[in-house]
KELOPA-446361 format. One line per 5 residues: their letters; for each residue x, z, y of N, C-alpha, C. Coordinates in pm, 1 decimal, m for minus. Layout:
<sites>
A	X/Z/Y/X/Z/Y/X/Z/Y | ...
</sites>
This chain:
<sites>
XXXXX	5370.3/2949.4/m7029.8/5274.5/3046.8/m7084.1/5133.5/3015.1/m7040.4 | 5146.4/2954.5/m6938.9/4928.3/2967.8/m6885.6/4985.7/2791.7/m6913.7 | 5016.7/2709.3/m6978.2/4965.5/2590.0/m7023.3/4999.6/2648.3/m7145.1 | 4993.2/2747.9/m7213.4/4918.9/2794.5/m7367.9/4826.8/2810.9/m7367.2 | 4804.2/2904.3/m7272.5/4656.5/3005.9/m7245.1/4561.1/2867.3/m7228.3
XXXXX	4572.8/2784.6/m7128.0/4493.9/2612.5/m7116.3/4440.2/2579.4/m7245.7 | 4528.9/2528.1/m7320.8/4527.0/2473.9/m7421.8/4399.4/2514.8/m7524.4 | 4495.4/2650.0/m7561.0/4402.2/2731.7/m7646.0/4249.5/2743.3/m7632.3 | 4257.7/2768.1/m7448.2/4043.3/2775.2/m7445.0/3998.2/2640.8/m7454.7 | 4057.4/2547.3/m7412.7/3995.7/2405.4/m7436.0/3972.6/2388.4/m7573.5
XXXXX	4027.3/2410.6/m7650.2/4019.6/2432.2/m7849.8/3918.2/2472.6/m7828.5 | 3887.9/2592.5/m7796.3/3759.3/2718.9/m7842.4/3652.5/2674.1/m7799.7 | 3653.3/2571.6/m7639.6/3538.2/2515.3/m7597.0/3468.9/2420.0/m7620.3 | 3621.4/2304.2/m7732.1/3532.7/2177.6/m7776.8/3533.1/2221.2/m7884.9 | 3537.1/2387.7/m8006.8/3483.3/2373.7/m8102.8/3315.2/2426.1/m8101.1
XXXXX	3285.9/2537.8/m7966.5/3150.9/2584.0/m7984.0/3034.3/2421.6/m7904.0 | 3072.4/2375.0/m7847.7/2974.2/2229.5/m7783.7/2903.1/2158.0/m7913.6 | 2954.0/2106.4/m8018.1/2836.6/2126.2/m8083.7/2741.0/2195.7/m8172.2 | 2726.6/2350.0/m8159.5/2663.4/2434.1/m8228.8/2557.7/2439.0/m8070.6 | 2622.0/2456.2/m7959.4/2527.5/2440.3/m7833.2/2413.0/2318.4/m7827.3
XXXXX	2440.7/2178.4/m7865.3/2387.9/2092.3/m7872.3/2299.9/2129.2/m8007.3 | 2327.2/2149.8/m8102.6/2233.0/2196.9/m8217.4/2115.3/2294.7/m8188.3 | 2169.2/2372.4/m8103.7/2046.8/2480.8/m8079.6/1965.2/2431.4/m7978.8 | 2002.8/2360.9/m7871.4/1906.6/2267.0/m7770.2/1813.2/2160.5/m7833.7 | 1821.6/2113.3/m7969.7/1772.5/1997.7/m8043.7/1629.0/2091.4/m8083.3
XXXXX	1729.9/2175.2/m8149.5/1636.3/2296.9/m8260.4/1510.1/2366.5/m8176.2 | 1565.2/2391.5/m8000.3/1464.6/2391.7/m7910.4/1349.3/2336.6/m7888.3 | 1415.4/2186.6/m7900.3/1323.8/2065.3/m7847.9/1220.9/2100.1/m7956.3 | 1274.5/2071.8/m8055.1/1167.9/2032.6/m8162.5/1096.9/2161.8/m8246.7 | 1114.6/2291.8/m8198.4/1023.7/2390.0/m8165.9/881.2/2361.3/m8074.5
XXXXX	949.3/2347.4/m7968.0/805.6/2352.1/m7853.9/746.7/2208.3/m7894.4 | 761.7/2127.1/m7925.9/689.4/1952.8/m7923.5/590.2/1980.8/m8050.9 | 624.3/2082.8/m8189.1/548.7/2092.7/m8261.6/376.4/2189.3/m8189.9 | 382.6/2274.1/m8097.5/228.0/2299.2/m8100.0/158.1/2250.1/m8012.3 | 229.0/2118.2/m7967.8/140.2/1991.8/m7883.6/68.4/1910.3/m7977.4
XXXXX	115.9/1893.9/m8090.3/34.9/1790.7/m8198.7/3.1/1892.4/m8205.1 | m22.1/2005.0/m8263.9/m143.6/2124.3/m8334.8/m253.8/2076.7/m8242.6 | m202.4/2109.3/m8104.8/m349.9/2144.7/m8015.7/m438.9/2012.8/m7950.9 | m353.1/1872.8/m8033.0/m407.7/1773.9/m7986.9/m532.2/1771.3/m8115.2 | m490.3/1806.3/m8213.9/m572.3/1780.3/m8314.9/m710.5/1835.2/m8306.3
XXXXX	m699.9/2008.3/m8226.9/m779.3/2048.2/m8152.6/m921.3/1992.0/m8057.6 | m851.1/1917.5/m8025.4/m936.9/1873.7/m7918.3/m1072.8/1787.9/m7974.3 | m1081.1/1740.3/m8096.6/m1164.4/1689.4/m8121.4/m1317.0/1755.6/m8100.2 | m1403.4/1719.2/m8045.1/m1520.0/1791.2/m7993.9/m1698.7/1707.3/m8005.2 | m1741.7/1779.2/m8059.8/m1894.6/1690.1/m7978.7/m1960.6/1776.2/m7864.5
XXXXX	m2044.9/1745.9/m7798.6/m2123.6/1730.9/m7728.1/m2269.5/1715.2/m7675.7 | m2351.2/1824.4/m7702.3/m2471.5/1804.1/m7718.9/m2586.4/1929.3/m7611.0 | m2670.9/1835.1/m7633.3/m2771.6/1900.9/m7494.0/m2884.5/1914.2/m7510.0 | m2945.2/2022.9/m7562.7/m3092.9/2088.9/m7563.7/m3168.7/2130.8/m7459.4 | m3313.0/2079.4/m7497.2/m3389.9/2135.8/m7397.4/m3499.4/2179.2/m7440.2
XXXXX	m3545.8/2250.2/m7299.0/m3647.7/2421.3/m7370.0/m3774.0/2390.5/m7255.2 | m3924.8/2369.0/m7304.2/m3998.2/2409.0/m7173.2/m4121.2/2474.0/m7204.0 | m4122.1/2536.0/m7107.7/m4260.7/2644.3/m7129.6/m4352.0/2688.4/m7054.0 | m4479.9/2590.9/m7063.1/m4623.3/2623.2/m7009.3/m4691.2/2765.2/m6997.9 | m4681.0/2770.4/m6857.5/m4739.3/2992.0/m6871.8/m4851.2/2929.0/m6733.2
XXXXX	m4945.2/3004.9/m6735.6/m5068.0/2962.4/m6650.8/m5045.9/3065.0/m6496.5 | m5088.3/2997.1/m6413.1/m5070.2/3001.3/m6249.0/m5155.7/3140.0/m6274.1 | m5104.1/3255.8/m6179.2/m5225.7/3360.3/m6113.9/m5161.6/3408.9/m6019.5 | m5118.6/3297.7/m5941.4/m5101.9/3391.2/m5818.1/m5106.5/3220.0/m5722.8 | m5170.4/3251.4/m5598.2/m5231.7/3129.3/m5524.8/m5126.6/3167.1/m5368.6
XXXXX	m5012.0/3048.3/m5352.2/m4974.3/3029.8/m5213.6/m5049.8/2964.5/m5084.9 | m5064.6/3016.7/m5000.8/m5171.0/2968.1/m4889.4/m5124.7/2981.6/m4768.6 | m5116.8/2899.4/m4723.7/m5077.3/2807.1/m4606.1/m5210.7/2814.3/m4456.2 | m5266.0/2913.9/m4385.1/m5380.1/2924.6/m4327.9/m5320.5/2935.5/m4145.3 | m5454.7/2892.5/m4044.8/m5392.5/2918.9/m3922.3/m5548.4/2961.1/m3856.8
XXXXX	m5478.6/2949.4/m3718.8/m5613.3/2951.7/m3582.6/m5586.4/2866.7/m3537.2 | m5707.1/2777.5/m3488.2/m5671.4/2656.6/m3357.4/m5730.1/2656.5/m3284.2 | m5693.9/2677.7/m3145.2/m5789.6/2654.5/m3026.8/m5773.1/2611.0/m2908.5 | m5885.2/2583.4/m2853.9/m5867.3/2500.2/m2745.8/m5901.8/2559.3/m2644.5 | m5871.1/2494.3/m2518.4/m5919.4/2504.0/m2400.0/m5858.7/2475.8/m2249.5
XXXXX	m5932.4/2511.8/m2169.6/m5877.0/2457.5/m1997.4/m5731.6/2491.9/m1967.4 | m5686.4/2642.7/m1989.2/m5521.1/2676.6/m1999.7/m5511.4/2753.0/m2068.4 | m5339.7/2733.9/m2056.8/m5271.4/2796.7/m2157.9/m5249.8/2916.4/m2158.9 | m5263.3/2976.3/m2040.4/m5321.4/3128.6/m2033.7/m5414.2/3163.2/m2142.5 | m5551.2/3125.4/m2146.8/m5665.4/3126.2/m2234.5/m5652.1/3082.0/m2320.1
XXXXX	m5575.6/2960.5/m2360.5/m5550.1/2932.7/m2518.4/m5482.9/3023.5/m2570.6 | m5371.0/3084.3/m2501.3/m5266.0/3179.0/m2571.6/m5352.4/3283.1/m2595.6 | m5415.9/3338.7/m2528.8/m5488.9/3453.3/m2530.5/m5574.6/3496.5/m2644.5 | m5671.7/3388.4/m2640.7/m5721.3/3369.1/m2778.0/m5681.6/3327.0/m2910.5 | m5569.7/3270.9/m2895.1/m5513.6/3250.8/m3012.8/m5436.3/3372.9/m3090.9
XXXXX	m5399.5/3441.3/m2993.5/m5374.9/3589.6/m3038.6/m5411.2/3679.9/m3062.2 | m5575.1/3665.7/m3006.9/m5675.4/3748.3/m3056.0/m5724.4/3739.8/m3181.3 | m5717.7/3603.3/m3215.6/m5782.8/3532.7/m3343.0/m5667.7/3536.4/m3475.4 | m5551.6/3550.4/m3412.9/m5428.4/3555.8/m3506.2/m5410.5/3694.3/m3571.8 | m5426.4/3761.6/m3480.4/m5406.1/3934.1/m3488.7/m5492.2/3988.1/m3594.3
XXXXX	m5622.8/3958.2/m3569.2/m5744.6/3992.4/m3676.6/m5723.4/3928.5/m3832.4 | m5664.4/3798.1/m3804.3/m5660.4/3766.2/m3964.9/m5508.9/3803.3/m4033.6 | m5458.7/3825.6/m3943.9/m5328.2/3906.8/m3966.5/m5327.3/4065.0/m4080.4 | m5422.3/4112.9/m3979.9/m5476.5/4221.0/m4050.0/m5555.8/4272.0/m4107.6 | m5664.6/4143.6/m4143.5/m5722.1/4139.6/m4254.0/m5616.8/4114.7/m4392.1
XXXXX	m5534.2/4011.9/m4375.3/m5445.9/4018.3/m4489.9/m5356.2/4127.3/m4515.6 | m5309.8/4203.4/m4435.8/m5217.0/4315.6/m4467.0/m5314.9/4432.2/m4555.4 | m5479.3/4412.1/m4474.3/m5521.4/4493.1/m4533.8/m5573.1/4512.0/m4705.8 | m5552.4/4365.5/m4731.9/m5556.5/4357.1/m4868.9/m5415.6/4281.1/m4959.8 | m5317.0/4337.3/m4898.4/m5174.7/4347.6/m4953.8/m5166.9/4219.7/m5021.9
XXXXX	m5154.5/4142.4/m4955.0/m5153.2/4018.5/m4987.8/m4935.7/4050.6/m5016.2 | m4890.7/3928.8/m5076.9/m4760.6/3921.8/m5044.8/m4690.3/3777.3/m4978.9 | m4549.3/3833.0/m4973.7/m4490.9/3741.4/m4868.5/m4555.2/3698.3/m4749.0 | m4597.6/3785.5/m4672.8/m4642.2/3722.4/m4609.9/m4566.0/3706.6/m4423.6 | m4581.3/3587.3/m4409.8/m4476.4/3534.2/m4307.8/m4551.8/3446.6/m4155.5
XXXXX	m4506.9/3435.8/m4069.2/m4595.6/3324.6/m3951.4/m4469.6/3196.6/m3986.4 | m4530.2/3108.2/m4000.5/m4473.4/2962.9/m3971.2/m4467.6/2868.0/m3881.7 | m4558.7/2922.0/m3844.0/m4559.4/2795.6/m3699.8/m4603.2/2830.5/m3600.5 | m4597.8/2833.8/m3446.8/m4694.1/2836.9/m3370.7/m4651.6/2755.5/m3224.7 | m4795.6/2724.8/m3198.2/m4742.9/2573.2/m3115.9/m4841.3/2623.5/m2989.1
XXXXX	m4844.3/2561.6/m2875.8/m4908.2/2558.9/m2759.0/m4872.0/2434.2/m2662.9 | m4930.9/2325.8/m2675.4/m4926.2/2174.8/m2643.1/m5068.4/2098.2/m2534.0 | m4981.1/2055.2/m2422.3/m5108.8/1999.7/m2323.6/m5178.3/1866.8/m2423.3 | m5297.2/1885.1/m2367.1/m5434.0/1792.6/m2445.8/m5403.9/1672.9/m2297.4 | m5387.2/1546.1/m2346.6/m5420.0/1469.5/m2241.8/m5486.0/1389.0/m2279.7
XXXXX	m5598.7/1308.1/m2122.2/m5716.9/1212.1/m2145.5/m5609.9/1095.2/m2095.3 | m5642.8/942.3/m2141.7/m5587.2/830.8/m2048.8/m5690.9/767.7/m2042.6 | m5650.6/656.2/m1875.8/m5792.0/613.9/m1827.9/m5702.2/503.3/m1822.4 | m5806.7/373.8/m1821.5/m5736.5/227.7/m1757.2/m5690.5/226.4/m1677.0 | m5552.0/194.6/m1679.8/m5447.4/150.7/m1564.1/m5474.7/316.3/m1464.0
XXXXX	m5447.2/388.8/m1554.6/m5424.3/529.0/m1472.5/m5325.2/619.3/m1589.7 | m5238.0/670.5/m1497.7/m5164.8/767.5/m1568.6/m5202.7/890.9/m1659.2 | m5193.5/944.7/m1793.0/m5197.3/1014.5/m1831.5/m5255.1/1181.3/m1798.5 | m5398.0/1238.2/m1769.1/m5417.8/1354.1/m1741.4/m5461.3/1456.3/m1819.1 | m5376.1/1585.4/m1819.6/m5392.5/1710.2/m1857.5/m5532.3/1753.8/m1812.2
XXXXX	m5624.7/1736.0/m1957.8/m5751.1/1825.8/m1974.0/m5770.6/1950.2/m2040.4 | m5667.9/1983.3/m2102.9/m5645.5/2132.1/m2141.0/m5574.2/2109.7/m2221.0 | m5582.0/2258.8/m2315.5/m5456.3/2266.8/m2406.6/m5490.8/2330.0/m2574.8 | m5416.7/2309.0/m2609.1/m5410.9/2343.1/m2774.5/m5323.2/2401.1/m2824.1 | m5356.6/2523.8/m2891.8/m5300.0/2640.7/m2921.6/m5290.6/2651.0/m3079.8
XXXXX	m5191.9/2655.1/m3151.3/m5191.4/2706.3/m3294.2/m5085.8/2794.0/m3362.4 | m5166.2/2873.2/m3480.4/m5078.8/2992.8/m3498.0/m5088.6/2993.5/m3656.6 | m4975.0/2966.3/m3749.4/m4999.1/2926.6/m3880.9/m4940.1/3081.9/m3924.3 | m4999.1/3073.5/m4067.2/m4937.4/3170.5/m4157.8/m4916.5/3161.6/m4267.5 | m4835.0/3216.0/m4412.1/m4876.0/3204.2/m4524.6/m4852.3/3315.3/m4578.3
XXXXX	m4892.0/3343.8/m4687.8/m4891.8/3442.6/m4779.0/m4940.5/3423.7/m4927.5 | m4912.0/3541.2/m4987.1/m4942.8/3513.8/m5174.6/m4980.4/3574.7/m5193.4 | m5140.2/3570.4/m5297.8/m5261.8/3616.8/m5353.3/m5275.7/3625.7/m5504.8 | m5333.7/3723.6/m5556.4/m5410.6/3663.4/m5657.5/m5516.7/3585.3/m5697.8 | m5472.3/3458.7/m5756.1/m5591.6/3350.8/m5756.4/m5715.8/3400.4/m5785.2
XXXXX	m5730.4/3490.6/m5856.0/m5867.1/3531.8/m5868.5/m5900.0/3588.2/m5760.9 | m5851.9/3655.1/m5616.9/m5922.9/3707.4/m5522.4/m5874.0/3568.6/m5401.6 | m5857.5/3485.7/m5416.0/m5758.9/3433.2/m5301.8/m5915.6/3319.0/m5234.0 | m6023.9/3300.3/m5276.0/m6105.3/3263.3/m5281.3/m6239.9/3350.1/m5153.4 | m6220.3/3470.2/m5231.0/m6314.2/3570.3/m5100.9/m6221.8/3587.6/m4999.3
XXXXX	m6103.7/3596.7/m4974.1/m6026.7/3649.1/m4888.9/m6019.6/3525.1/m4807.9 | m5973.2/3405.1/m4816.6/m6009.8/3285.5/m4757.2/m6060.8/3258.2/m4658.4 | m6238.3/3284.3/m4719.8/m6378.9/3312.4/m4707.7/m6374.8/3390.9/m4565.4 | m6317.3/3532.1/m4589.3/m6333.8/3664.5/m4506.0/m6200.9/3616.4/m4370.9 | m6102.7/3563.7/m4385.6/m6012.1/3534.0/m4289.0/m6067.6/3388.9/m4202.6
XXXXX	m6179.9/3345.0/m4282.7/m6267.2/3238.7/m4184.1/m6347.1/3315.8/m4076.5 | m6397.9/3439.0/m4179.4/m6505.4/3513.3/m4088.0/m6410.6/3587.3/m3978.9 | m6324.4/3601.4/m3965.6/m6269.8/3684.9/m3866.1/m6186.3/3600.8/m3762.6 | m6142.0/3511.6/m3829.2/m6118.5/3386.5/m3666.2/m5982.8/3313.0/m3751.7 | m5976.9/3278.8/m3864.7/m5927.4/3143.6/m3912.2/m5996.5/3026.8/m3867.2
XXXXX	m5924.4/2947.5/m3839.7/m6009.4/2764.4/m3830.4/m5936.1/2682.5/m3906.6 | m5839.2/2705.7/m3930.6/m5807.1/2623.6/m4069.6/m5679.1/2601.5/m4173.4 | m5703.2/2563.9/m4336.3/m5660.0/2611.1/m4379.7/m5594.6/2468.2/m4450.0 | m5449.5/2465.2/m4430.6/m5323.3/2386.2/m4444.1/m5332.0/2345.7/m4572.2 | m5347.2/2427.0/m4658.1/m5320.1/2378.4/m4800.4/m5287.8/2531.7/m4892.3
XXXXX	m5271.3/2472.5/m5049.6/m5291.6/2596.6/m5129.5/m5174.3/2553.5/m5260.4 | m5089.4/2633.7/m5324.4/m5055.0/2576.5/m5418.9/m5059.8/2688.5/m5536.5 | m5042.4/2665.6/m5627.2/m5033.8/2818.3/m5773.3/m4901.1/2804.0/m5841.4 | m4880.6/2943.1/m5842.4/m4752.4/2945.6/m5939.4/m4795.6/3103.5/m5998.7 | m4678.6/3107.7/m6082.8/m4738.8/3213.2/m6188.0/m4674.8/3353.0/m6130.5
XXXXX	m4686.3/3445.1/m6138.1/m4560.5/3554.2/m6146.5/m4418.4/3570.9/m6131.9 | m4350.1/3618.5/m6058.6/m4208.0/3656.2/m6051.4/m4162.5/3667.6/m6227.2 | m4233.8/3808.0/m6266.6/m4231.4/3841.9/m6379.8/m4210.7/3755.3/m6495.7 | m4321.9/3647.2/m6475.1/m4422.9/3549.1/m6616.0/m4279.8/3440.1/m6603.7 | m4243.9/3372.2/m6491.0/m4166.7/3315.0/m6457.3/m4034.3/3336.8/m6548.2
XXXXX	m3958.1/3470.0/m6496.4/m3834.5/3495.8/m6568.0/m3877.1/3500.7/m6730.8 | m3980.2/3567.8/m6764.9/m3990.1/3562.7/m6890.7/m3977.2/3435.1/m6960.0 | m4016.9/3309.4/m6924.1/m4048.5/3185.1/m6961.1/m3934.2/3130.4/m6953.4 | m3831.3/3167.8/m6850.0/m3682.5/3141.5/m6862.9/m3629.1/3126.2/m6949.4 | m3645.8/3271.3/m6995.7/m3507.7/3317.2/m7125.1/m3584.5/3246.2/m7279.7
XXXXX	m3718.4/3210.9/m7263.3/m3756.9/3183.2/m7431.9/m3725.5/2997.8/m7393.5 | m3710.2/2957.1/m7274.0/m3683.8/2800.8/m7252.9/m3537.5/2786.1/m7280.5 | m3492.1/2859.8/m7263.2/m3352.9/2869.1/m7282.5/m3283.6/2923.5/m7447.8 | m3376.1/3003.5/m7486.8/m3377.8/2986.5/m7612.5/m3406.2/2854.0/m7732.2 | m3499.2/2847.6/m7674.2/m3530.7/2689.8/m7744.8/m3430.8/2540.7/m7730.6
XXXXX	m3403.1/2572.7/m7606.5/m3280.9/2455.4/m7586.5/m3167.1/2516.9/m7649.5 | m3125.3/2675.2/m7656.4/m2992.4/2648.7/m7758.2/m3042.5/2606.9/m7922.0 | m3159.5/2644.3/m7938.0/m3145.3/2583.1/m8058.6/m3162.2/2447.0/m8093.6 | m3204.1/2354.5/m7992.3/m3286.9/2245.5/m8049.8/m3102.0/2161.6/m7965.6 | m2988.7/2228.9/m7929.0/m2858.2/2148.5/m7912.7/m2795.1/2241.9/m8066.6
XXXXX	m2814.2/2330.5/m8090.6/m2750.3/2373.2/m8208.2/m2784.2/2280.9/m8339.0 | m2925.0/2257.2/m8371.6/m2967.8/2168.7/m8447.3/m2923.2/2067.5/m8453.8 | m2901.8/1931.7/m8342.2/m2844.3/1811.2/m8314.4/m2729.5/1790.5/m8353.1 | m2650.1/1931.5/m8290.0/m2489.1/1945.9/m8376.6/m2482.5/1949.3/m8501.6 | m2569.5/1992.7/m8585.2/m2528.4/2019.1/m8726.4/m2578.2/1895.0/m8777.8
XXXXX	m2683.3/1857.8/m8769.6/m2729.1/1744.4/m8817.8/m2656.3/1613.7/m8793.1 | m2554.2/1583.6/m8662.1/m2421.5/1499.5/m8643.4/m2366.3/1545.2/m8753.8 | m2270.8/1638.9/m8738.6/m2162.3/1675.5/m8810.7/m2185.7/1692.7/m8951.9 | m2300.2/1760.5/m9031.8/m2338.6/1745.1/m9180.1/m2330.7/1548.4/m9202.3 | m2427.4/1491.0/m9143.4/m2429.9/1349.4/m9155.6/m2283.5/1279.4/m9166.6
XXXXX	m2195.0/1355.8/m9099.9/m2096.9/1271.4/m9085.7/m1956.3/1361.0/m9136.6 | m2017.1/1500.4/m9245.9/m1922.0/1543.1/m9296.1/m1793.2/1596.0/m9284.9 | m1864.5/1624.0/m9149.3/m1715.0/1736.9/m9045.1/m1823.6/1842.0/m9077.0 | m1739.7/1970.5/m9068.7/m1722.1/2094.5/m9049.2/m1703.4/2138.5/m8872.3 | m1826.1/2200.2/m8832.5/m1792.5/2274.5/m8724.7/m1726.2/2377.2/m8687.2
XXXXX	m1678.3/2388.5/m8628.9/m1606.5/2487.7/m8583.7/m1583.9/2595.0/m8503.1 | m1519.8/2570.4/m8352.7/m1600.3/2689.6/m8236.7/m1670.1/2622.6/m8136.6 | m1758.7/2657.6/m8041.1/m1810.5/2645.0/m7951.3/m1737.7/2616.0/m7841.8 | m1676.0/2543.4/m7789.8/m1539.6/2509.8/m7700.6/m1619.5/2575.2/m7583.8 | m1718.1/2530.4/m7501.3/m1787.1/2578.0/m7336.2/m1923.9/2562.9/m7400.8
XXXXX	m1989.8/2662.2/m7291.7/m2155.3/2625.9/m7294.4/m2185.2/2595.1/m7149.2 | m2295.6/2489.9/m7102.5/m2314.4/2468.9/m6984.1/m2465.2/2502.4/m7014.1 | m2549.6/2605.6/m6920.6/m2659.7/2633.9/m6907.4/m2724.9/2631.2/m6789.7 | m2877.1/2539.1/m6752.1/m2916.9/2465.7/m6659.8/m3041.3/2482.7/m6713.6 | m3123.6/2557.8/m6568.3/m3277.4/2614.5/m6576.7/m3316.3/2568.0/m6446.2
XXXXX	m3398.0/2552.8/m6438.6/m3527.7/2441.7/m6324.6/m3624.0/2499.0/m6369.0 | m3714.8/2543.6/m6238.5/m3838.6/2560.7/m6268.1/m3893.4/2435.8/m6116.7 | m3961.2/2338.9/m6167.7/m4035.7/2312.2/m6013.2/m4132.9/2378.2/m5997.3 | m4122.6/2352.2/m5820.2/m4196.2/2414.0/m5749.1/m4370.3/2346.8/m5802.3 | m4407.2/2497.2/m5731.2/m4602.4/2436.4/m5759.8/m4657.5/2334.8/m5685.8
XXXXX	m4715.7/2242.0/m5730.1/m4784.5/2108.5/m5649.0/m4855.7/2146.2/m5507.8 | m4829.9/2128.4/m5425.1/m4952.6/2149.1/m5318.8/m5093.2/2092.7/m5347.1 | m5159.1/2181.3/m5314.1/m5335.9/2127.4/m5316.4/m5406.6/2162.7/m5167.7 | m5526.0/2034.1/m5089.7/m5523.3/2093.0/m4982.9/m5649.6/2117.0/m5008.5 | m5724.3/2121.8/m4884.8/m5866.3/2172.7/m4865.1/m5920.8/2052.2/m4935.6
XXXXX	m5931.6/1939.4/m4882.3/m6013.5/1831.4/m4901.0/m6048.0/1823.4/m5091.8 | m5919.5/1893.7/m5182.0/m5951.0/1873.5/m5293.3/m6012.8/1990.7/m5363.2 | m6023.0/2060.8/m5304.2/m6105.5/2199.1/m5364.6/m6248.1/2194.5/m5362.9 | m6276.9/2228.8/m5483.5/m6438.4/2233.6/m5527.5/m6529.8/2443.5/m5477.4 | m6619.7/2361.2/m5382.3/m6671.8/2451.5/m5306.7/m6823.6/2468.7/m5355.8
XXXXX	m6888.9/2565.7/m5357.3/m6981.6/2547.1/m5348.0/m7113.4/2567.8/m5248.3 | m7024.9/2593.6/m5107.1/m7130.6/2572.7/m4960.6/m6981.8/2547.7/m4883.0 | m7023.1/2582.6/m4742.8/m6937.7/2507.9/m4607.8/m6839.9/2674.2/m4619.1 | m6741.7/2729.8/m4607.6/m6695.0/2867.9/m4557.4/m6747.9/2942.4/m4462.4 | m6875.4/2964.9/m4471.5/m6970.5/3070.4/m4388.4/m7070.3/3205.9/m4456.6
XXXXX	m7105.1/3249.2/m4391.6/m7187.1/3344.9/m4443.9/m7167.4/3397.0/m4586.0 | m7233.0/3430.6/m4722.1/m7197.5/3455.9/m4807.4/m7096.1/3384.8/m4903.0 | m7118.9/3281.4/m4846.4/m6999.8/3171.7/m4948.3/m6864.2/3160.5/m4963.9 | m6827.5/3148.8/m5099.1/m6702.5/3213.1/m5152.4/m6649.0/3027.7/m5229.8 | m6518.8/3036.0/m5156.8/m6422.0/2914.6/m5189.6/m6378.5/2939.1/m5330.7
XXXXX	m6442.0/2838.6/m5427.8/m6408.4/2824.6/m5581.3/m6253.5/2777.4/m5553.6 | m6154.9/2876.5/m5620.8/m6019.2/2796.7/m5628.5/m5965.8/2822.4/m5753.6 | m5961.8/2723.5/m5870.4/m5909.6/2783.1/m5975.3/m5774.5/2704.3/m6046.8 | m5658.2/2769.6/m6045.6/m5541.1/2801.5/m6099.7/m5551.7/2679.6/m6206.8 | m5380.2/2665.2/m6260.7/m5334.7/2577.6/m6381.8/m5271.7/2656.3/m6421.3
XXXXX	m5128.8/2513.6/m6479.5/m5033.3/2566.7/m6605.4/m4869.0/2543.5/m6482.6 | m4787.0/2597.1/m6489.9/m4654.7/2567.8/m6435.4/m4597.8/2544.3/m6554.4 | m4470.4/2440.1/m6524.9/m4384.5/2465.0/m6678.2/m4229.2/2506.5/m6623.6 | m4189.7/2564.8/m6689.2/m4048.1/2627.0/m6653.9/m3988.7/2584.8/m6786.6 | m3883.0/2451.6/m6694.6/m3779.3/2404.3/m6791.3/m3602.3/2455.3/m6812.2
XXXXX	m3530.3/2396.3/m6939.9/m3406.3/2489.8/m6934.2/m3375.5/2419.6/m7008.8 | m3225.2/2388.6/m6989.9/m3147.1/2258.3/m7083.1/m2973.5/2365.9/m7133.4 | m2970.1/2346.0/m7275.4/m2811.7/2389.3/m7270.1/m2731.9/2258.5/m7301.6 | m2580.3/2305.5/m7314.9/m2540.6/2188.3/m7332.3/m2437.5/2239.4/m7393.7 | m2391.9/2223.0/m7540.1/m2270.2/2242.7/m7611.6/m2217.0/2176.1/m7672.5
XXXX	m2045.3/2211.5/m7641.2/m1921.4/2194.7/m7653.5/m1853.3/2206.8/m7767.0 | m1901.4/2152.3/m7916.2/m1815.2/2232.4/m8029.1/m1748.5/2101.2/m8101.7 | m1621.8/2189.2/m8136.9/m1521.5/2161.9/m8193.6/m1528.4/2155.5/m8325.8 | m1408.7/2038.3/m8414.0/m1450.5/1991.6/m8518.2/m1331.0/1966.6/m8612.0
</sites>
């Protein structure tokens, strides 16, 4: 009796094995079909616009200190903090921005003599600062932080607005999607594909920084004393912006 029962399921098992093998085939060749779809997909160009836009400097970065000398560093420090303090608060008092200390140094002055060692004749004291102006006032204020105990002034550079800046962004960035949108069509019309979707966008904005300018190149018209006011006048910044698109074909 159970070598019937044997028998019988071995029948039943080698008649369903190949309807099993049929449906594993029928599998295969389900999933392998939307690998060719999505290879066909992939066909793509590639293109990269760029956007730039000239907006004019009004606002002047300045780079200013105190330097002084003398027998010690007691007295150099002393005065250098006297002289720091005042132009300190001359600038706060006309709301200058960012404004920060950068440096400050206190270093022995030495004389050398023939075939004699190195001697400490005093010392040198300096106390830097910078801050951001409007170019149109950054000229008297200069002027007025000489009169109150600046000795000298590092350098100057212009850039435009926080504001003027971002604005110049988004229309540079406008212009580069169109001038990569253009390139695409003009490929693909020329060459009689049909576009399709936008696969990725890669978007890339640079603004450089403002040139430094120092004293030596600024046009003055007396020495920084008495009534005389430091001519400093402003340019153009350009704020650049590149896209770069991905479309499918």
């Amino acid at each position: 009796m159970n070598q019937t029962f044997l028998s019988r399921s071995c029948n039943i098992l080698s008649q369903r094995l190949p309807t099993v093998s049929l449906m594993v085939g029928l599998l295969t060749l389900t999933l392998t079909q939307p690998t060719l779809a999505q290879e066909k997909l992939l066909r793509t160009l590639t293109v990269t616009g760029r956007g730039v836009e000239s907006i004019a400097t009004t606002k002047t970065q300045v780079q200013l200190g105190v330097e002084v000398q003398g027998k010690t560093a007691t007295e150099v420090q002393q005065e250098v903090a006297r002289r720091s303090s005042a132009v300190v608060e001359l600038l706060r008092s006309r709301n200058v921005e960012k404004l920060e200390t950068t440096g400050i140094r206190l270093n022995p002055v030495y004389r050398s003599e023939d075939n004699k060692a190195p001697q400490i004749t005093g010392y040198s004291g300096t106390n830097t600062v910078s801050f951001r102006a409007s170019t149109e006032q950054a000229g008297k204020l200069l002027d007025d932080a000489v009169q109150v105990g600046a000795t000298r002034i590092d350098g100057i550079s212009f850039t435009a607005s926080d504001e003027a800046i971002a604005s110049a962004q988004k229309q540079a960035l406008r212009e580069a999607t169109q001038e990569a949108q253009q390139q695409a069509d003009a490929v693909l019309n020329t060459l009689n594909l049909t576009p399709k979707d936008i696969v990725s966008i890669q978007i890339n904005g640079a603004t450089p920084p403002p040139e430094p300018r120092f004293r030596e190149q600024f046009s003055t018209t007396t020495k920084l004393s008495g009534d005389a006011i430091l001519a400093i006048v402003g340019g153009e910044q350009e704020v650049q912006a590149s896209v770069t698109l991905q479309i499918s074909y």
